[in-house]
NUTOR-977423 format. One record per residue (C-alpha): x, y, z. Coordinates in steps of 0.5 Angstrom, whole numbers, plus 2048, in hexadecimal, padded with zeros to 3 digits. Example, Ala and Ser with C-alpha at 12.3 -4.5 7.8 and 13.67 -1.06 7.14 Angstrom:
8197F7810
81B7FE80E
END
This chain:
7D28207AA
7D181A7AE
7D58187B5
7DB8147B3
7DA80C7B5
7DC80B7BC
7E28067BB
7E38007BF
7E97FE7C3
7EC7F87C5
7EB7F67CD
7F37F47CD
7F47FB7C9
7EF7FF7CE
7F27FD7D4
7FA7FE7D2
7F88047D0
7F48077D7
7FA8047DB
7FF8087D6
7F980E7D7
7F980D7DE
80280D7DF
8028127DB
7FE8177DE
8018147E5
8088157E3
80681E7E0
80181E7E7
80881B7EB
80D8207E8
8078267E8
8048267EF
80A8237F4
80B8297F7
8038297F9
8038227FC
80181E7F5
7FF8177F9
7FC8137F2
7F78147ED
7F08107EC
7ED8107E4
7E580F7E4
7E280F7DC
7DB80F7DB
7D880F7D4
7D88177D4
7DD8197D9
7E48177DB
7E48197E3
7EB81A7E5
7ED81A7EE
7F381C7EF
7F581B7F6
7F98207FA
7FB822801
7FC82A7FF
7F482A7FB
7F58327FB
7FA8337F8
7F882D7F1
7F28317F0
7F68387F0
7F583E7F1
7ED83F7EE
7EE8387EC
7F383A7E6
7F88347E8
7F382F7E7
7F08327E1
7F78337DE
7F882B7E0
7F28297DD
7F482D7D6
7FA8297D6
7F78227D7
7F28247D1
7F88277CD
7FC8207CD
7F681B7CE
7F281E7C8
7EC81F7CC
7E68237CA
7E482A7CD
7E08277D4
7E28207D2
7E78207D9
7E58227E0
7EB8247E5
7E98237ED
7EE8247F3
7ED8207FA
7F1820800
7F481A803
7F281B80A
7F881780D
7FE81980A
80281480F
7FE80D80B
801810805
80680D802
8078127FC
807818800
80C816805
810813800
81181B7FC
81181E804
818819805
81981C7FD
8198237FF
81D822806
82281F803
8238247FE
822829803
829826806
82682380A
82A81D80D
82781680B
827813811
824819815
81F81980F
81D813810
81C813816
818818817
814815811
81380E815
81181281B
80B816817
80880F814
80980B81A
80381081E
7FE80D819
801807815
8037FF818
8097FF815
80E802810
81580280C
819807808
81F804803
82380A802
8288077FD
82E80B7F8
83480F7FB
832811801
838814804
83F812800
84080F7F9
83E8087FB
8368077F9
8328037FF
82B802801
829804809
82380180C
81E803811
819800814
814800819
80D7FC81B
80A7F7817
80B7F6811
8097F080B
80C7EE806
8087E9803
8027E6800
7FC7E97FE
7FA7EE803
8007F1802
7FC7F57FC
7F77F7801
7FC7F8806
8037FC805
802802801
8098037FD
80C8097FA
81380B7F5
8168117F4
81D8137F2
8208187F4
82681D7EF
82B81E7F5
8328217F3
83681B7F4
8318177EF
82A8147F1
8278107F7
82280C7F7
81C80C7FC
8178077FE
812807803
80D802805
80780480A
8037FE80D
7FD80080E
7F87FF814
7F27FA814
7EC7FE813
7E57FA816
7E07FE814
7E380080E
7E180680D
7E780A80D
7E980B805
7F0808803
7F1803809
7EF7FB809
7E97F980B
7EB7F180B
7EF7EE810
7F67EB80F
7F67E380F
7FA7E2814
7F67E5819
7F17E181E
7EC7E4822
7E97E0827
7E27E2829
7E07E1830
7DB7DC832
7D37DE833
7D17DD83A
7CD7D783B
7C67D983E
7C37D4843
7BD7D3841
7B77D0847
7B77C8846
7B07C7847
7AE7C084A
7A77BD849
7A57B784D
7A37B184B
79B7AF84C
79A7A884D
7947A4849
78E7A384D
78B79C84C
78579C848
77F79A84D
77C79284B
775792847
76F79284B
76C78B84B
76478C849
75E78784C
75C782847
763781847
76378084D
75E77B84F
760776849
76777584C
763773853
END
């Protein structure tokens, strides 16, 4: 039996339908993994094979013992994407730096505070952990914080942009509600990024901000030996010898 038509798709259909590919798996892997630290998800596709990187602080224990978890996950996303056996690959990579992370310290402040932690303690201890590697930070706890009256409270501290296009390069932001028994808060935290020139640390900006001017010093001027090459005067060319004819016909 030949092989079915491969059917063409829409370029509008298709990219509506990686972004629902792509909240849907994030909404399953945040809800699954936030014990482990789940930081973010990155989908590559190729022809053959669709390559999934999920991002953790905890790596060990999203892969499981022997590998069961991941292999469990991977049946899953299988099951609900109708993906073909081998067609889908699950990888786990560790976030090296949990403080520049803003969805692992977003679900670190969750569980504080679920733990009966006081949000104001909570967050500052939060704040603190970021600020040893971040240029700036805010956290928004918003919702019935102590009495029946909803409020928002706001920390801050450091450098913070809220502006302009760098703001997509520089603050990483991340929400998560937490279920308290009172009723729901609100948390949103905001971490600004340090310059990275070199650009070789993965996750942090390699581009300048705007406003930022660096001066250059000035080069050093080399004095260079001033040669001076003395004029030579002409010499006056020497009269015409007079011959003897000549000579005698003038007498």
């Amino acid at each position: 039996m030949a092989d079915a038509p491969v059917r063409r798709i829409n370029k509008k259909h298709k990219f509506v339908a990686d972004g629902i590919f792509f909240a849907e798996l994030n909404a399953l892997l945040t809800r699954e993994l936030a014990e482990e630290g789940y930081s973010g998800v990155e989908v590559r596709t190729a022809p053959n094979k669709t390559q999934i990187i999920i991002k953790a602080t905890r790596t060990k224990n999203v892969l499981g013992d022997k590998g069961r978890r991941i292999h469990e996950l991977t049946a899953v996303i299988e099951k609900r994407f109708n993906f073909k056996p081998d067609q889908i690959a699950l990888f786990a990579e560790r976030v090296d730096n949990r403080a520049l992370c803003a969805t692992a310290q977003a679900e670190s402040l969750r569980y504080k505070l679920l733990g009966g932690l006081a949000v104001r303690r909570a967050c500052y201890g939060v704040m603190r952990f970021i600020m040893d590697a971040a240029k700036g930070c805010e956290i928004i706890v918003s919702g019935k914080i102590r009495a029946q009256r909803a409020k928002a409270m706001k920390f801050r501290d450091g450098y913070m942009i809220k502006t302009g296009h760098a703001v997509l390069d520089y603050v990483d932001t991340a929400v998560r509600h937490v279920m308290m028994r009172q009723g729901v808060l609100g948390i949103k935290v905001s971490i600004m990024l340090p310059y990275d020139p070199t650009g070789k640390i993965a996750g942090l900006p390699s581009k300048p901000l705007a406003d930022v001017v660096t001066i250059i010093e000035p080069k050093e001027e080399v004095q260079m030996p001033i040669t001076v090459t003395k004029k030579e005067e002409p010499v006056a060319a020497a009269p015409a010898p007079v011959s003897e004819p000549e000579a005698e016909t003038a007498q």
